[in-house]
Backbone as CSV, one residue per row, in Angstrom:
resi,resn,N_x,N_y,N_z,CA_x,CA_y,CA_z,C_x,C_y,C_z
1,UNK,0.806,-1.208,0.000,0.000,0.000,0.000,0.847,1.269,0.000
2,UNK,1.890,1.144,-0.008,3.050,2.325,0.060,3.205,2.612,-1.543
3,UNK,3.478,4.137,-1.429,3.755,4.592,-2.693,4.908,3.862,-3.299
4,UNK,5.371,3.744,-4.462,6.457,3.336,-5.475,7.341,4.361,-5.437
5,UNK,7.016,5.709,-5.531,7.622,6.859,-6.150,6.990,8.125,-5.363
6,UNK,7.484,9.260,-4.955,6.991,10.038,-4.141,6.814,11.435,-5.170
7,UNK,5.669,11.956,-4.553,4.823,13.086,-5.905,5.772,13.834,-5.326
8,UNK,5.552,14.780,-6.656,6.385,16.117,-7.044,5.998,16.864,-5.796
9,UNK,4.943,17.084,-5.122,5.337,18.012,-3.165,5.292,16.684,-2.163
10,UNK,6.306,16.610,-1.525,6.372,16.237,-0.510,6.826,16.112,0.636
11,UNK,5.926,15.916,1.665,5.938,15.878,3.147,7.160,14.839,3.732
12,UNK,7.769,15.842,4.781,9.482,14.559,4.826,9.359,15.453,6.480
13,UNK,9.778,14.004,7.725,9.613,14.265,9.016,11.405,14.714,8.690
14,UNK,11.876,15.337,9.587,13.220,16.161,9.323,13.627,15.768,10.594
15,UNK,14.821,14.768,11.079,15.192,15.085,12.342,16.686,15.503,12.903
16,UNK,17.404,15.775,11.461,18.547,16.167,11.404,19.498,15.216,11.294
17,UNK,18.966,13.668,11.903,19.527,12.463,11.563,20.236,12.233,10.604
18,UNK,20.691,10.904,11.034,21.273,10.292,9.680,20.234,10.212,8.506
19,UNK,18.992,8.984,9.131,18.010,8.520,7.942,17.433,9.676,7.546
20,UNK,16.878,10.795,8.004,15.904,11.602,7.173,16.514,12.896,6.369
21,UNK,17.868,12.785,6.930,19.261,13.329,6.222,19.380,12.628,4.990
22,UNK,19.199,11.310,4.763,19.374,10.977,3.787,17.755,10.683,2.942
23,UNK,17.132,10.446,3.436,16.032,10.630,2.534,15.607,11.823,2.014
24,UNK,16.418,13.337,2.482,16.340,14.886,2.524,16.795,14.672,0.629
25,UNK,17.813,13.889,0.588,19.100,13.939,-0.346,18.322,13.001,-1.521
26,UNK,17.745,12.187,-1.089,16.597,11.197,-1.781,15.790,12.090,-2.805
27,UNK,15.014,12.756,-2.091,13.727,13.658,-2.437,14.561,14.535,-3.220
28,UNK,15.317,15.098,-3.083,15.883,16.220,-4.138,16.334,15.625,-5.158
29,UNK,16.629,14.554,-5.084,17.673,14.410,-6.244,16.959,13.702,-7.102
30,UNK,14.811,13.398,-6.868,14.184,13.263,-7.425,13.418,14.594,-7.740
31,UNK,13.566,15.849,-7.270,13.008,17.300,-8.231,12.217,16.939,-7.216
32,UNK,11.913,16.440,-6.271,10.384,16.858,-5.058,10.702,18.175,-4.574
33,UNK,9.507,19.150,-4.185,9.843,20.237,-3.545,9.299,19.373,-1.925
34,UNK,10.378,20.007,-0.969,10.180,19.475,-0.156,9.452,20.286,0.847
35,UNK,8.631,19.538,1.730,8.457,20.453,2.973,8.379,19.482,4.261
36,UNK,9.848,20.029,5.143,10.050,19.709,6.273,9.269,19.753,6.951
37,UNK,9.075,19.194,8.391,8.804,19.222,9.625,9.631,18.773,10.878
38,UNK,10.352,19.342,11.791,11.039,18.741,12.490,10.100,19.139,14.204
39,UNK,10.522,18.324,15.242,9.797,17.851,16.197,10.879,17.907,17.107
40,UNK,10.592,19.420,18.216,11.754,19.538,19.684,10.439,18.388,20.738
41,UNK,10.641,17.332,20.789,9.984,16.007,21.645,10.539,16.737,23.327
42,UNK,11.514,17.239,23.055,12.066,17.656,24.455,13.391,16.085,24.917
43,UNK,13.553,15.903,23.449,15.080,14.797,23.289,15.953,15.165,24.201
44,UNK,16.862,14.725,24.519,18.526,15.444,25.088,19.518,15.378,23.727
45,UNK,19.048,14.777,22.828,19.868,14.996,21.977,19.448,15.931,21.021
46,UNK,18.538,17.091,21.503,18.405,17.945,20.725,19.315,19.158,19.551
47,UNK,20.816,18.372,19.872,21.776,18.895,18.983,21.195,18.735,17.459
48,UNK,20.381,17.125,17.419,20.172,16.979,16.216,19.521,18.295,15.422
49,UNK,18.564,19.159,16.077,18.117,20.106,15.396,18.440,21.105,14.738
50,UNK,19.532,21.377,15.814,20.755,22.286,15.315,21.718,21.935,14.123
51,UNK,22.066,20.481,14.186,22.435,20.302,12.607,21.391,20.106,11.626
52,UNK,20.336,19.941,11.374,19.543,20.359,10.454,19.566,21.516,9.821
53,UNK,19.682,22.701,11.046,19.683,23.769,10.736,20.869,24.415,10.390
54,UNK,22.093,23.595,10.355,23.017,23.567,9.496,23.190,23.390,8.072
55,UNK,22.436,22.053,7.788,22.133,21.177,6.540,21.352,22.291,5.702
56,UNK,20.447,22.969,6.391,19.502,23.709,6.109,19.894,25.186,5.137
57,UNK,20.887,25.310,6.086,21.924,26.681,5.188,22.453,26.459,4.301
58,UNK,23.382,25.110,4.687,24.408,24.882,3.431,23.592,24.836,2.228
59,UNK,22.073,23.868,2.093,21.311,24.041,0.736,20.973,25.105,0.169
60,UNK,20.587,25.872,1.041,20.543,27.217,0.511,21.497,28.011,-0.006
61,UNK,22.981,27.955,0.678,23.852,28.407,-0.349,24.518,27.652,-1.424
62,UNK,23.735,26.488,-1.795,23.656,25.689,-3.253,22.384,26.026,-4.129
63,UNK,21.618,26.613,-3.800,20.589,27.646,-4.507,19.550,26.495,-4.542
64,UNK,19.768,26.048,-3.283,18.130,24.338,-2.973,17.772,25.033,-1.817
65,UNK,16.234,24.994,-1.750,15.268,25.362,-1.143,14.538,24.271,-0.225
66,UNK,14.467,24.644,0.965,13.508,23.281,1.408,12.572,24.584,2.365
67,UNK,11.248,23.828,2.084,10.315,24.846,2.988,10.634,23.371,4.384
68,UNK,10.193,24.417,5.691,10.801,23.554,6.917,10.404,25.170,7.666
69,UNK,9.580,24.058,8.544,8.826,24.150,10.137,9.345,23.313,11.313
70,UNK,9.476,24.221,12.473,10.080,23.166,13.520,8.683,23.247,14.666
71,UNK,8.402,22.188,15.209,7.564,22.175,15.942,7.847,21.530,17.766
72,UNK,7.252,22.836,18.478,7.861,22.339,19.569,6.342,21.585,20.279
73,UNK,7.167,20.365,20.301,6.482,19.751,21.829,7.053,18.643,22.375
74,UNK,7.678,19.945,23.181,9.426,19.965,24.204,8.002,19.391,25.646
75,UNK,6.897,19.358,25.626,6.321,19.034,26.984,6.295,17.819,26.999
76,UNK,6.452,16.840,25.977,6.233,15.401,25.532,7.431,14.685,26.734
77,UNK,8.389,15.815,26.867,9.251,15.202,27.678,9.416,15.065,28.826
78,UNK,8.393,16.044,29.352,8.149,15.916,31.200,7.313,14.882,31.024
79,UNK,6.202,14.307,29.922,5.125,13.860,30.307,5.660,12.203,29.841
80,UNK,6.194,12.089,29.042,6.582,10.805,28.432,7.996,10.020,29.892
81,UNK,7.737,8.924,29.446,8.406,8.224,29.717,9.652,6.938,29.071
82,UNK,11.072,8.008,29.147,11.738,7.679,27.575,12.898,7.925,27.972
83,UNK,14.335,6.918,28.236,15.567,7.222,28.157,15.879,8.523,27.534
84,UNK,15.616,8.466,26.267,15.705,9.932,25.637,15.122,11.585,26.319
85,UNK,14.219,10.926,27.202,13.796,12.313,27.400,14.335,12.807,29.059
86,UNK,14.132,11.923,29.688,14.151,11.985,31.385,15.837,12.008,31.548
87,UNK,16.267,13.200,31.976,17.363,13.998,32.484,17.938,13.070,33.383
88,UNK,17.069,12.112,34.031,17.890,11.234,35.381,17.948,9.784,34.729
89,UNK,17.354,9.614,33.768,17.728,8.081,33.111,18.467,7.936,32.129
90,UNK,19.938,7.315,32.427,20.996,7.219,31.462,20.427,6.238,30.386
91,UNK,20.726,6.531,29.251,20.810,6.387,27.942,21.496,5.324,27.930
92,UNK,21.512,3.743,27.371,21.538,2.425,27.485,22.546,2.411,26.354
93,UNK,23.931,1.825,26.715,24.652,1.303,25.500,24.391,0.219,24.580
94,UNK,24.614,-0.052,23.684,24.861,-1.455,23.150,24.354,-1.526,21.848
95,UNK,24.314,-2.231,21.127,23.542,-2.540,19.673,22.215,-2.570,19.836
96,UNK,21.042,-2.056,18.787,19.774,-1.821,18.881,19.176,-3.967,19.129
97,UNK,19.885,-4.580,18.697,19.408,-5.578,18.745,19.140,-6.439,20.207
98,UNK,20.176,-5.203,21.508,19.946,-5.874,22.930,18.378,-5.390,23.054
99,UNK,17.980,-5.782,24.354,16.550,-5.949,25.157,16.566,-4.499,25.683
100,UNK,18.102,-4.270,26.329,18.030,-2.907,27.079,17.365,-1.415,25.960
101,UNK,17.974,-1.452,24.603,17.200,-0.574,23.455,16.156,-0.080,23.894
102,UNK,15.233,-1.001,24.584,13.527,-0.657,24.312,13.308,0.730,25.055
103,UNK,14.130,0.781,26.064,14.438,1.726,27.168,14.688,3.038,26.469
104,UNK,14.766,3.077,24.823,15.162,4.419,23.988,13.735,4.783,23.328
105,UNK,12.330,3.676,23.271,11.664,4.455,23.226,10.697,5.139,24.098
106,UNK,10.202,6.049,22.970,9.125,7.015,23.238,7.665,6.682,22.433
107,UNK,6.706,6.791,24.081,5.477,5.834,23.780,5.061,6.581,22.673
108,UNK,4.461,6.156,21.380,3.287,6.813,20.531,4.394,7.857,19.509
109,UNK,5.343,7.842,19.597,6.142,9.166,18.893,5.748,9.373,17.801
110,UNK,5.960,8.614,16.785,5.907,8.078,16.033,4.431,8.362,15.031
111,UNK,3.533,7.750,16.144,1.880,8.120,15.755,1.463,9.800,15.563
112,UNK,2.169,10.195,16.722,2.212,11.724,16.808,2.830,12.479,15.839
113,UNK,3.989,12.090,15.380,4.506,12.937,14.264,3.942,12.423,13.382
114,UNK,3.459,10.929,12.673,2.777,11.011,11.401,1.470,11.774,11.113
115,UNK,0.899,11.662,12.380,-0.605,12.639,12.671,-0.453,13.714,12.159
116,UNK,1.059,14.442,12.810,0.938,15.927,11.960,1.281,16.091,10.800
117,UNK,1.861,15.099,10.223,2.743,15.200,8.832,1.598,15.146,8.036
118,UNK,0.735,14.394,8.211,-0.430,13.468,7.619,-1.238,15.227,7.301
119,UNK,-1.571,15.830,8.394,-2.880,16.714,8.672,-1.817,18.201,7.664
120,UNK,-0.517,17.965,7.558,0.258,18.898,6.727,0.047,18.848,4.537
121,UNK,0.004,17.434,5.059,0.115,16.976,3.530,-1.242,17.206,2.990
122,UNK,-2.320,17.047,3.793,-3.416,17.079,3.588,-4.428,18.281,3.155
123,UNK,-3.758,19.337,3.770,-4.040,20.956,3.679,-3.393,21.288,2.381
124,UNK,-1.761,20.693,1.989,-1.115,20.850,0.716,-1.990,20.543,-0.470
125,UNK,-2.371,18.975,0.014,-3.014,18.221,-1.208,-4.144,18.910,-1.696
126,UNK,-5.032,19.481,-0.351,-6.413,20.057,-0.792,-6.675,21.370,-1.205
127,UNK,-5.789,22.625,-0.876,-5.118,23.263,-1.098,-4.825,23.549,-2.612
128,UNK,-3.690,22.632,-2.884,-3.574,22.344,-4.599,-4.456,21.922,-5.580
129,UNK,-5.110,20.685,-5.287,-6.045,20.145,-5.893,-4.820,19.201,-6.315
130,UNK,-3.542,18.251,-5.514,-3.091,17.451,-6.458,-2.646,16.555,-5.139
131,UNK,-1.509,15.323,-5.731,-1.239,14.347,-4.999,-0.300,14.885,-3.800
132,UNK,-0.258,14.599,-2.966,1.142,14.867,-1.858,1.221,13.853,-1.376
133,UNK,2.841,13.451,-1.169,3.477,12.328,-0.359,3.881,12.526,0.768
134,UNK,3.625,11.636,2.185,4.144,11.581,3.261,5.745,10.868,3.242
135,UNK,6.529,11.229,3.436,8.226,10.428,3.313,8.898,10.298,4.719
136,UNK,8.745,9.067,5.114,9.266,9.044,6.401,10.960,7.594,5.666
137,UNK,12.324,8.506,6.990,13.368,7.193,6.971,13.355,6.235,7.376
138,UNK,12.159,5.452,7.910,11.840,3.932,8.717,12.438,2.803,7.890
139,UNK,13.547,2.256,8.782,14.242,1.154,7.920,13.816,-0.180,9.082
140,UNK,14.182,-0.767,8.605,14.137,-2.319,8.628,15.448,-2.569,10.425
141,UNK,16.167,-1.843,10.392,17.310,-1.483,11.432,16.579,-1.435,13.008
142,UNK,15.208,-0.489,12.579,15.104,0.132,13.858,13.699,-1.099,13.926
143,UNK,13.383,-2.049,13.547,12.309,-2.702,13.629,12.108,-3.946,14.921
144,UNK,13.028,-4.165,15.593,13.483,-4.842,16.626,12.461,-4.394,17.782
145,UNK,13.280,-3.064,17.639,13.166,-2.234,19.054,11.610,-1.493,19.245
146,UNK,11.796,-0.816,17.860,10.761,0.427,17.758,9.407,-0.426,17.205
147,UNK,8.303,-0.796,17.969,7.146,-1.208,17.169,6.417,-0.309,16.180
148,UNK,6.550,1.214,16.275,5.664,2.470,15.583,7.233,2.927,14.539
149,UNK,8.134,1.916,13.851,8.522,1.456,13.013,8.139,0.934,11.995
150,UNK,7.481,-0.018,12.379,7.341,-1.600,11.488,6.365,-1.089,10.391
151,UNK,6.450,-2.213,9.832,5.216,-1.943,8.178,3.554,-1.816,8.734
152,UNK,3.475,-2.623,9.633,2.325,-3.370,10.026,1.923,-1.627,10.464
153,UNK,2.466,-1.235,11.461,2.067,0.278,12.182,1.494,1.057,10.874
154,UNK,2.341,1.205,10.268,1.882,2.589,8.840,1.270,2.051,8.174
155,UNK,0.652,0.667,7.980,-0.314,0.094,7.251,-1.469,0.781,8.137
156,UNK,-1.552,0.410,9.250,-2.330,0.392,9.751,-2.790,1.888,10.410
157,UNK,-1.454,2.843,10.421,-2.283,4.194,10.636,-2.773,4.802,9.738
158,UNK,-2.071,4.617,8.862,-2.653,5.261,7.175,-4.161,5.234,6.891
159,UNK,-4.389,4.010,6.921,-5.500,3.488,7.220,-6.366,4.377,7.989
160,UNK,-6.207,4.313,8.984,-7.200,5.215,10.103,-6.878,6.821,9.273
161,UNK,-5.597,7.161,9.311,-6.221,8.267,8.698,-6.844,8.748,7.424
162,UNK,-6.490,7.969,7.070,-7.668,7.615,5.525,-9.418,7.663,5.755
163,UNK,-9.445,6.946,7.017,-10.830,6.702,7.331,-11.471,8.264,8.026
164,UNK,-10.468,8.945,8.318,-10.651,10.012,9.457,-10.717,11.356,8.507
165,UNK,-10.380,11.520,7.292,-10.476,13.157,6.625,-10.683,12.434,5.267
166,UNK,-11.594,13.587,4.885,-12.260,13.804,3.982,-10.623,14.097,3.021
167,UNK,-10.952,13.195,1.148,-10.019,14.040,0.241,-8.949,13.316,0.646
168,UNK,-8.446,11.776,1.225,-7.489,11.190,1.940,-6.744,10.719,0.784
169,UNK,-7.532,10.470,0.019,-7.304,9.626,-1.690,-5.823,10.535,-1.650
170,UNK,-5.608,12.069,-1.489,-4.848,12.771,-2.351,-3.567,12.686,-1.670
171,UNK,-3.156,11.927,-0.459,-1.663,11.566,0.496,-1.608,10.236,0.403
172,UNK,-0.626,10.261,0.584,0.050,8.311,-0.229,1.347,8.379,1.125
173,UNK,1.603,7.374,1.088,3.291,7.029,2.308,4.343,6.770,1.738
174,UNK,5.320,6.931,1.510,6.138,6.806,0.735,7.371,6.200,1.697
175,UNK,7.788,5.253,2.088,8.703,4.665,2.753,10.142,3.778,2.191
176,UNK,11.082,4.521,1.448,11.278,3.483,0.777,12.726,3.132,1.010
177,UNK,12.775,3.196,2.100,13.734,2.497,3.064,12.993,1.336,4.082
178,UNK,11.909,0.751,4.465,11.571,0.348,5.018,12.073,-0.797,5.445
179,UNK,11.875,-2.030,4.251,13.079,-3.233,3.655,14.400,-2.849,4.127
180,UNK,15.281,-1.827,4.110,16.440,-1.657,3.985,17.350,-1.719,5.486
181,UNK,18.169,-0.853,5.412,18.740,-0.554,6.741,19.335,0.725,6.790
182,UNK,20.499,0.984,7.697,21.360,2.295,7.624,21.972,2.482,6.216
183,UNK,22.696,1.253,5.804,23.715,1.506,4.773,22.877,1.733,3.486
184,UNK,21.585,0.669,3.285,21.149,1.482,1.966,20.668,2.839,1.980
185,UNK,20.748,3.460,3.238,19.976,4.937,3.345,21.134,5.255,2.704
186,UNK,22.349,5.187,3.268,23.765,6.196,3.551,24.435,5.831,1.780
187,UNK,24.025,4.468,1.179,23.997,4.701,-0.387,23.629,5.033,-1.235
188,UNK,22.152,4.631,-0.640,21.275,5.796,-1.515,21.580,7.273,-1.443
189,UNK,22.064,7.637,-0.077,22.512,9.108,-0.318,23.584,9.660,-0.755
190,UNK,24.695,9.068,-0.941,25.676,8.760,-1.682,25.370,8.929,-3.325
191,UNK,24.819,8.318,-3.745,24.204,8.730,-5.091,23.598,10.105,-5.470
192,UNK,22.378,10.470,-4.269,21.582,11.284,-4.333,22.424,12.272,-4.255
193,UNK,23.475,12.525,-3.489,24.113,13.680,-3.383,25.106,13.904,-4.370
194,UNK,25.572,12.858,-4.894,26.496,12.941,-6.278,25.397,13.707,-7.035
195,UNK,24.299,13.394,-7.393,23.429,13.515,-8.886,22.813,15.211,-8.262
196,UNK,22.483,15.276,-7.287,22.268,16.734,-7.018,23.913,17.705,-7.383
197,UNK,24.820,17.089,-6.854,26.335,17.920,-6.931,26.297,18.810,-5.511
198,UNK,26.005,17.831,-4.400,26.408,18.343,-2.801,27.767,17.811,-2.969
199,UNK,28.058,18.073,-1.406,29.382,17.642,-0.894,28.966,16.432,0.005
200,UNK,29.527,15.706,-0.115,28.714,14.388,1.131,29.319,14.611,2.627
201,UNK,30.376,14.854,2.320,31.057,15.197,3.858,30.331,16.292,4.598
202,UNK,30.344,17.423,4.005,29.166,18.279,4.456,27.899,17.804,4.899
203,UNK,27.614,17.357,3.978,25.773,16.991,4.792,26.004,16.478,6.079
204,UNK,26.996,14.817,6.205,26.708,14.379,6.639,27.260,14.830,8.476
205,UNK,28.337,15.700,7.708,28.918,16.048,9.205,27.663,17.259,10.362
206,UNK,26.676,17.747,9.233,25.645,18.335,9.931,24.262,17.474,10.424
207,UNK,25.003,16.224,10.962,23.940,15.307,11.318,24.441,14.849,12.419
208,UNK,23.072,14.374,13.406,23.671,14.003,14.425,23.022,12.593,14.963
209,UNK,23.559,11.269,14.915,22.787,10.225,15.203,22.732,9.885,16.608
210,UNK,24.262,10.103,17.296,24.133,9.812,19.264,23.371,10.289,19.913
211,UNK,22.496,9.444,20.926,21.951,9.808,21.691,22.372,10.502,22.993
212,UNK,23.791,10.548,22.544,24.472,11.133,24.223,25.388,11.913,23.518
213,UNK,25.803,12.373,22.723,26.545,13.509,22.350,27.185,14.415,23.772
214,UNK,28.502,14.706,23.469,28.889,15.134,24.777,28.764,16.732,24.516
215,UNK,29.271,17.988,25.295,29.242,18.971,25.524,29.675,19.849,24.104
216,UNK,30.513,19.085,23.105,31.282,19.457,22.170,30.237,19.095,21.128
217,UNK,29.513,18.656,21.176,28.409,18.084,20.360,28.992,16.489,19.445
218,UNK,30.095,15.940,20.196,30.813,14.504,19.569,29.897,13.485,20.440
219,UNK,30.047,12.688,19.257,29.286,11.339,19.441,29.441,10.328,20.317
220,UNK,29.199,9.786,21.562,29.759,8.677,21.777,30.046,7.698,21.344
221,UNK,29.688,6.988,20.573,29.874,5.821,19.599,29.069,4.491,20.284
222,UNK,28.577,4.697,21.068,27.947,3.611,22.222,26.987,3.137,22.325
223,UNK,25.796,3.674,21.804,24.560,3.869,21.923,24.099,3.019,20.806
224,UNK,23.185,2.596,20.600,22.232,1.466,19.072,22.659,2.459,17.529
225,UNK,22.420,3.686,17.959,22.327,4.318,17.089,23.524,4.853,16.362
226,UNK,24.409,4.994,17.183,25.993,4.999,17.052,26.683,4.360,16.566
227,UNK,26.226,2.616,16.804,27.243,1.637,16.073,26.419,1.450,15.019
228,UNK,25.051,1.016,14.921,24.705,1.270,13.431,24.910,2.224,12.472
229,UNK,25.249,3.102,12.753,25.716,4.041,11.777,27.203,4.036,11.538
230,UNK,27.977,2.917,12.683,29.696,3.483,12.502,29.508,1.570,11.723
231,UNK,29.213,1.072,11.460,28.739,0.304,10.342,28.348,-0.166,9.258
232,UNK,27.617,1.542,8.782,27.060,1.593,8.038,28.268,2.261,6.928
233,UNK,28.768,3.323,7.773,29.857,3.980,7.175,31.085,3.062,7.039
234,UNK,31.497,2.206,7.875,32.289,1.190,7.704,31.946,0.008,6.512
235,UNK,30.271,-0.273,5.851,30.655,-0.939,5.072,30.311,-0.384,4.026
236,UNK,30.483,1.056,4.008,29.955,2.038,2.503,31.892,2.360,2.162
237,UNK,32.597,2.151,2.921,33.914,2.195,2.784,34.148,3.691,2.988
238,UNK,33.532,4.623,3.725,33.605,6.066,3.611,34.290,6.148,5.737
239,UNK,34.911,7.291,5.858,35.159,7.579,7.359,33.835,8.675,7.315
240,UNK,33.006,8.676,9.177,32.147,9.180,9.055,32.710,10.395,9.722
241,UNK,32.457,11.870,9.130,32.569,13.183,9.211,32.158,13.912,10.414
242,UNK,31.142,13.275,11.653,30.999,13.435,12.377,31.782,13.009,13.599
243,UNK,32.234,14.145,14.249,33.556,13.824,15.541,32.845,12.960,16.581
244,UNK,33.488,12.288,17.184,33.638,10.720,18.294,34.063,11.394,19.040
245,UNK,34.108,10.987,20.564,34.727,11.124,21.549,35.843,9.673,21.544
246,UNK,36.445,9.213,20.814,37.167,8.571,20.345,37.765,8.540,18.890
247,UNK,38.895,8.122,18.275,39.398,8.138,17.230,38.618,7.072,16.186
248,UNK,38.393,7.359,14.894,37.496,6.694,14.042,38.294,5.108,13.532
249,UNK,39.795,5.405,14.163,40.262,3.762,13.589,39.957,3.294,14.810
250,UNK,39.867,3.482,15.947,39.111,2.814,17.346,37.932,1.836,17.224
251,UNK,37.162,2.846,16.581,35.847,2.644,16.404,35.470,2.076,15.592
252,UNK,36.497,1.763,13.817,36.165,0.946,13.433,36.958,-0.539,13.472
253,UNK,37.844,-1.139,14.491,38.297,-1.808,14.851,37.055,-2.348,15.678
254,UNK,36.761,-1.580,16.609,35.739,-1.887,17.444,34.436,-3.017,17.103
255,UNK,34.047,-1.975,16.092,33.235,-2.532,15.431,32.735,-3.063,13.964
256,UNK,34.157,-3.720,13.442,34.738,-4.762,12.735,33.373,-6.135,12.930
257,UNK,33.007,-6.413,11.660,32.152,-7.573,11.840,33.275,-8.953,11.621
């Protein structure tokens, strides 16, 4: 039920990340005009926003445009209950594939940001009188941990919101990393950014995947999200541009399959 191909406007959740960093690079380098949305949840790793809003400049002084809204609901984080959010609960090392992971999410996130993306695309679509795509980076990586990941979830919210607004026909989902993982994001963007004529080091160094980023805004390398990505870059054969609180031959010794 997922789109093939994402219409000429489309809706893309922005989190400064790796994945929606690279699906950013996706969408352009298919002529989509894009329109962001990014989400202050009230994370601790809210650095990520700040490199967006890095990413955000540099396109612009390549004469690329992205329309982009940031939306705060920084209260999600007194009220939620989420390694990520609660100031007194340390942030769980290890590969997304341990038990401890689950402890990184956040109840409903997920539902909540497609809700708004959904009710964005929808005003576009009706608005225009034409198709708009929802584009979320949900890979196959984070499907372990994260249940408001999986296929089954966006089958199934789509759905409801299909059933819930009038004119639904005119938003489609466009996921097309889902199947995949980190590395086909980080190749696919690899391409995408060749065929646009970015710099890849640039983008990617204005991204931020650690969940614990230290004071300097460097990565720990520790976290699910950390080694999947120092993996990903390890088997795209590229060093990743974003500073470690450790040296990058460490890290990829470390985490050598």
């Amino acid at each position: 039920m997922f789109a093939v191909k994402p219409a000429s406007k489309t809706v893309v959740s922005l989190s400064g990340g790796m994945d929606s960093t690279g699906l950013l690079m996706h969408l352009l380098a298919q002529d989509c005009e894009v329109f962001g949305i990014s989400f202050n949840y009230g994370q601790k790793h809210i650095l990520e926003l700040e490199r967006l809003q890095a990413n955000i400049a540099y396109l612009k002084t390549q004469n690329i445009h992205v329309h982009h809204d940031s939306i705060d609901l920084s209260i999600l984080g007194k009220l939620y209950s989420s390694a990520l959010t609660d100031p007194d609960w340390e942030i769980p090392e290890g590969h997304y594939e341990q038990d401890n992971m689950k402890q990184t999410v956040v109840p409903n996130r997920n539902a909540i940001f497609a809700s708004i993306a959904y009710g964005y695309a929808l005003s576009i679509a009706t608005k225009n009188n034409e198709q708009v795509s929802i584009a979320l980076g949900v890979h196959s990586g984070d499907h372990a941990i994260y249940p408001d990941c999986r296929p089954k979830f966006y089958e199934a919210i789509h759905k409801a919101f299909a059933l819930g607004n009038w004119d639904s026909e005119k938003v489609d989902l466009y996921l097309p990393y889902i199947d995949g993982n980190k590395h086909t994001i980080l190749k696919d963007a690899e391409d995408s950014i060749a065929k646009v004529g970015l710099d890849f080091d640039t983008i990617f160094k204005n991204t931020n995947t650690s969940y614990e980023p230290d004071e300097l805004g460097r990565a720990s390398g520790k976290t699910g999200a950390d080694i999947e990505r120092i993996e990903a870059f390890i088997k795209l054969g590229r060093k990743d541009p974003v500073a470690y609180q450790t040296s990058w031959e460490e890290l990829t010794n470390n985490n050598k399959s």
